[in-house]
C-alpha positions in Angstrom: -182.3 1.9 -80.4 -182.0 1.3 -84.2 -185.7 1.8 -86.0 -187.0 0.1 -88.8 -190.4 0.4 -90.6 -193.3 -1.2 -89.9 -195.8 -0.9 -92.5 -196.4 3.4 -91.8 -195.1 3.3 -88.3 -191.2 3.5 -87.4 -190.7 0.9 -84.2 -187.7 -0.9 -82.2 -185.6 -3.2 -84.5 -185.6 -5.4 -81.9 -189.3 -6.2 -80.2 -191.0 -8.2 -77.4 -193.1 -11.2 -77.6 -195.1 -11.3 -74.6 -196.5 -15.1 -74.9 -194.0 -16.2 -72.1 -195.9 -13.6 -69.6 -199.0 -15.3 -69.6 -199.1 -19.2 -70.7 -198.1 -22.2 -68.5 -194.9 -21.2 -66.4 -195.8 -17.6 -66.4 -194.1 -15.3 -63.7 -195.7 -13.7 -61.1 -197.0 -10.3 -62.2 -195.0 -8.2 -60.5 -192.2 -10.1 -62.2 -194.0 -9.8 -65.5 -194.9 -6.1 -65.2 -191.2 -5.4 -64.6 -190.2 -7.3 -67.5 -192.7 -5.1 -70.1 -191.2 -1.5 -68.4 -187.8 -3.3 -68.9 -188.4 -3.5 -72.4 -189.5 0.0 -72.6 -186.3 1.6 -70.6 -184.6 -0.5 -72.9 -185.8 1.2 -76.1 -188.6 -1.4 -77.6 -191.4 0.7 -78.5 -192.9 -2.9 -80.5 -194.7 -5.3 -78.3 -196.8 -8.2 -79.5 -199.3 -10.4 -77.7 -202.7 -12.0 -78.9 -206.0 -12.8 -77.2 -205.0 -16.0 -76.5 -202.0 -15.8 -74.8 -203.2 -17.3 -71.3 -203.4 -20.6 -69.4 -206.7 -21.6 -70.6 -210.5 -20.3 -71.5 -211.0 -18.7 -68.2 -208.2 -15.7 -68.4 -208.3 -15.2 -71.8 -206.9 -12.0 -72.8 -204.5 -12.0 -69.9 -201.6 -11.2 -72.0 -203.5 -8.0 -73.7 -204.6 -6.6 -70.5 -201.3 -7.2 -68.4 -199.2 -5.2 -71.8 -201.7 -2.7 -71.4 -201.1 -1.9 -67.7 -197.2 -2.5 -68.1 -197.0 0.5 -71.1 -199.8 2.4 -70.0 -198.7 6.0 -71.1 -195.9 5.1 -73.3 -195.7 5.4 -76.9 -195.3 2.3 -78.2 -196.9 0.4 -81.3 -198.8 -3.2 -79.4 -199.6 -5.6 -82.3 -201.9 -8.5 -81.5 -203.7 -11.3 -83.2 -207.0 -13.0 -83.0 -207.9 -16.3 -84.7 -206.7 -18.7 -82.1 -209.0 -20.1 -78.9 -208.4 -21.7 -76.0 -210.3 -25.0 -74.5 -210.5 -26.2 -71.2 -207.2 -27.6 -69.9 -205.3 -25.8 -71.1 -206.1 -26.6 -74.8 -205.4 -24.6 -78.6 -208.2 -24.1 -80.6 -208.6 -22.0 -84.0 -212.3 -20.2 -85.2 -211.2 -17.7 -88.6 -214.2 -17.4 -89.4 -215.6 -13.9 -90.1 -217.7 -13.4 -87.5 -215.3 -14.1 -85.0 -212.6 -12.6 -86.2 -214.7 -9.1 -85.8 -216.3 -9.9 -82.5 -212.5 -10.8 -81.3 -211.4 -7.5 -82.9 -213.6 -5.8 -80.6 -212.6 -7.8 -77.4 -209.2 -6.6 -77.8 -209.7 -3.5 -78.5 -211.5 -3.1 -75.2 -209.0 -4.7 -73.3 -206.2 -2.8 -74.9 -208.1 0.3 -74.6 -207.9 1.9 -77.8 -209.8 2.9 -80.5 -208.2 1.5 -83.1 -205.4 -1.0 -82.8 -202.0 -0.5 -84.2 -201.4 -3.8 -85.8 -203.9 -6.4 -86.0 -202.6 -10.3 -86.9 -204.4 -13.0 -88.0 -203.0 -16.1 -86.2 -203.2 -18.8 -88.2 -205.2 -20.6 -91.3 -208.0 -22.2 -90.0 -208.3 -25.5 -92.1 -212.0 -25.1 -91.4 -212.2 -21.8 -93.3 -211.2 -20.3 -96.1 -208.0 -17.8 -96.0 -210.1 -15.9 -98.0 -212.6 -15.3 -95.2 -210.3 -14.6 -92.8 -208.2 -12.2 -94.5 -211.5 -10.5 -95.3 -212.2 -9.7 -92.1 -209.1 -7.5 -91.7 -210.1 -6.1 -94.9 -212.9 -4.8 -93.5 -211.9 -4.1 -89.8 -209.2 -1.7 -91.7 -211.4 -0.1 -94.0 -213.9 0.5 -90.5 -211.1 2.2 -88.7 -211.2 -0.8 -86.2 -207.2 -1.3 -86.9 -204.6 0.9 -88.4 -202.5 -2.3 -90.0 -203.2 -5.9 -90.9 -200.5 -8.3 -90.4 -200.6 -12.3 -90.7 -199.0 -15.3 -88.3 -197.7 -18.8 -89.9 -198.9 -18.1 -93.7 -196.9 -19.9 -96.4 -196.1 -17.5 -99.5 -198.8 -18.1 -101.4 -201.1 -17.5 -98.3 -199.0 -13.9 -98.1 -199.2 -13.3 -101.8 -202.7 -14.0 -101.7 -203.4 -12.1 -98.5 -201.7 -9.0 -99.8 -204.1 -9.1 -103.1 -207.1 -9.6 -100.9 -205.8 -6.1 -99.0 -205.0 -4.0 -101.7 -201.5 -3.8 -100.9 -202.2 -3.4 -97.8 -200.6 -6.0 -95.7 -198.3 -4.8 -93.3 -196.6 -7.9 -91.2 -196.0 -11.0 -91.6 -195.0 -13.1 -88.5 -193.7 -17.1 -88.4 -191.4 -19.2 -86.8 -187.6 -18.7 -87.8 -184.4 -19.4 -85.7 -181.2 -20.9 -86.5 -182.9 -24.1 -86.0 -186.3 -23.2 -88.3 -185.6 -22.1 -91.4 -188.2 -23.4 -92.8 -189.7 -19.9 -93.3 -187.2 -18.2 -95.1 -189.2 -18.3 -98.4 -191.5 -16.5 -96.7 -188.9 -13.8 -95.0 -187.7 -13.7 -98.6 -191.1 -12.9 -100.2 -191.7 -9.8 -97.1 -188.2 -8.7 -98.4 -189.2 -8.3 -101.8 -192.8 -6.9 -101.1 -191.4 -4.5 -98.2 -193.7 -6.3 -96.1 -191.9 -6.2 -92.3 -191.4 -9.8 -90.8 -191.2 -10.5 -87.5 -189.9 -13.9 -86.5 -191.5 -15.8 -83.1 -189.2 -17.5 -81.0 -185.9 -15.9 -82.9 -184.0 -17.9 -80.0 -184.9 -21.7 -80.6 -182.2 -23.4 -80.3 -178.9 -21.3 -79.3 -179.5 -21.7 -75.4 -177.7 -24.9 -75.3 -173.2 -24.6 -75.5 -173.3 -27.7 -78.0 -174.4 -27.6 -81.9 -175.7 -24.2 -82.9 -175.5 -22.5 -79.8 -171.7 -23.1 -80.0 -171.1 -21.3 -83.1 -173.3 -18.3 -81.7 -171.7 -18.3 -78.5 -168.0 -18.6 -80.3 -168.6 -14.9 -81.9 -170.6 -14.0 -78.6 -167.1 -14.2 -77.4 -165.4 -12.5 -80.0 -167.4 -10.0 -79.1 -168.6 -9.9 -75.3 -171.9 -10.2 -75.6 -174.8 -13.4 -74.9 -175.3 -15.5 -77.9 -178.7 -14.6 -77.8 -177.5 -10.9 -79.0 -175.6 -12.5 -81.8 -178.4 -14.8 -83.1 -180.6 -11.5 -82.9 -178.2 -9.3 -84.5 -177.6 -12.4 -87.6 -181.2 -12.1 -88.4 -181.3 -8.2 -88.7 -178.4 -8.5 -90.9 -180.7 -10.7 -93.2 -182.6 -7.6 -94.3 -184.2 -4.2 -93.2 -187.3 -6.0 -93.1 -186.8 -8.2 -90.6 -187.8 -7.2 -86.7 -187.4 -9.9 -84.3 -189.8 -10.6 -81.3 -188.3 -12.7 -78.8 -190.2 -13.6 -76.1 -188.9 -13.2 -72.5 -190.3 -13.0 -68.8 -187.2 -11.4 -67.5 -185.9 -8.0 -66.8 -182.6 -9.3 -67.8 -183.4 -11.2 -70.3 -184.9 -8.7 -72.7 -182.6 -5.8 -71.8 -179.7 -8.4 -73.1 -182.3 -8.7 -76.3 -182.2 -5.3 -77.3 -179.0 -4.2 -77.3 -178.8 -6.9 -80.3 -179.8 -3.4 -82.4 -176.5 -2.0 -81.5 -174.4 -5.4 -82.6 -173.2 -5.0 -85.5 -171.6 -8.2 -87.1 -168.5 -8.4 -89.4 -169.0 -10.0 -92.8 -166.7 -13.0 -91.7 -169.0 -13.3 -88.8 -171.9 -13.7 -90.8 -170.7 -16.0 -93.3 -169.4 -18.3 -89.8 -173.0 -18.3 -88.8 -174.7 -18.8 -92.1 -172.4 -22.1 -92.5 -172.9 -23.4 -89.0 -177.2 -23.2 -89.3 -177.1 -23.9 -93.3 
């Protein structure tokens, strides 16, 4: 499996996101279990959850606690996020305020069983509460040993720039939407190239499952090549730059073994170009 550097820690270029293991149409957990040590025969040594991956206010933490039985005893870097809550039904709340930020931080860190956690993310801006705040908080949860590196979910660039400043330098991930059908954050995976800030794009996959429009061209050098589309689309966005570590979710064996052998795929310039004109 091809490495690449996450703030001070060397990890899988290609991760998992573990969202799909725990939300509405979950599998079972043998099933989900099977689809984290997958993962890990596989090579991924990056996993990322978040509190609030889980079908509503009453398992929340789900996600953290079934990663932590899936790699127990493996050496592996879980990154996960606070920032986000859940409501009844089923609903998506946000709370960055300070104070729960660090009582969150200390929830996970029970749950994941550690005493400090590898990568800890901010989720996302709470219009309620200034960035400032919240980035403050992992200011101080690093500087108290409570997490080894901050990272930040859906932040615009001058949220990131900002964010960096506020940690010294210190800001080790940066993690948004991008697929061939959302672009919109590539100012932002632009900015993480410059900085040497790692970025790690949720749901890399959006929109090259289906034969038609983008999944065509994907699927046209999937065939060149012998390999899934999904490999193709993964091994595009590596190409992008050294930076970038892609976390696509999956609650399949299969499905995430396919994933990772993306860091093996290595496209030809042609190939590249192809793709770039089909998304652009």
């Amino acid at each position: 499996m091809q490495q690449r550097e996450l703030g001070n820690t060397q990890v899988s270029a290609i991760g998992l996101g573990g969202m799909p293991l725990s939300v509405e149409g979950r599998p079972d957990r043998d099933r989900a279990i099977a689809t984290v040590r997958a993962a890990l025969d596989a090579g991924i040594t990056l996993i990322d959850t978040a509190d609030a991956y889980s079908l509503d206010e009453t398992d929340f933490g789900h996600n953290e606690e079934l990663i932590t039985e899936a790699a127990k005893g493996e050496d592996v870097l879980i990154a996960t996020k606070g920032g986000h809550t859940r409501t009844s039904g089923g609903g998506w709340g946000l709370d960055g305020s300070r104070g729960y930020l660090k009582s969150a931080c200390e929830a996970s860190l029970r749950r994941l069983g550690v005493e400090a956690i590898g990568l800890y993310q901010f989720h996302r801006p709470d219009p309620a509460v200034p960035v400032e705040e919240s980035v403050g908080a992992l200011a101080e949860l690093l500087d108290e040993g409570k997490i080894r590196m901050a990272g930040v979910s859906n932040f615009s660039p001058s949220e990131i720039t900002m964010a960096n400043d506020l940690l010294g330098g210190r800001l080790a991930a940066v993690q948004n939407q991008f697929s061939p059908t959302f672009q919109s954050s590539l100012p932002e995976l632009e900015l993480c190239d410059e900085l040497g800030i790692a970025f790690l794009p949720w749901s890399p996959l959006g929109g090259i499952s289906a034969a038609g429009d983008l999944g065509g061209a994907f699927a046209a050098v999937g065939s060149e090549l012998g390999v899934s589309p999904q490999q193709v689309c993964l091994a595009w966005m590596l190409a992008k730059s050294p930076v970038v570590l892609p976390i696509p979710g999956s609650s399949r064996p299969a499905s995430i073994a396919d994933s990772a052998r993306a860091a093996a795929l290595e496209l030809s310039a042609d190939q590249i170009a192809a793709l770039d004109s089909a998304v652009s």
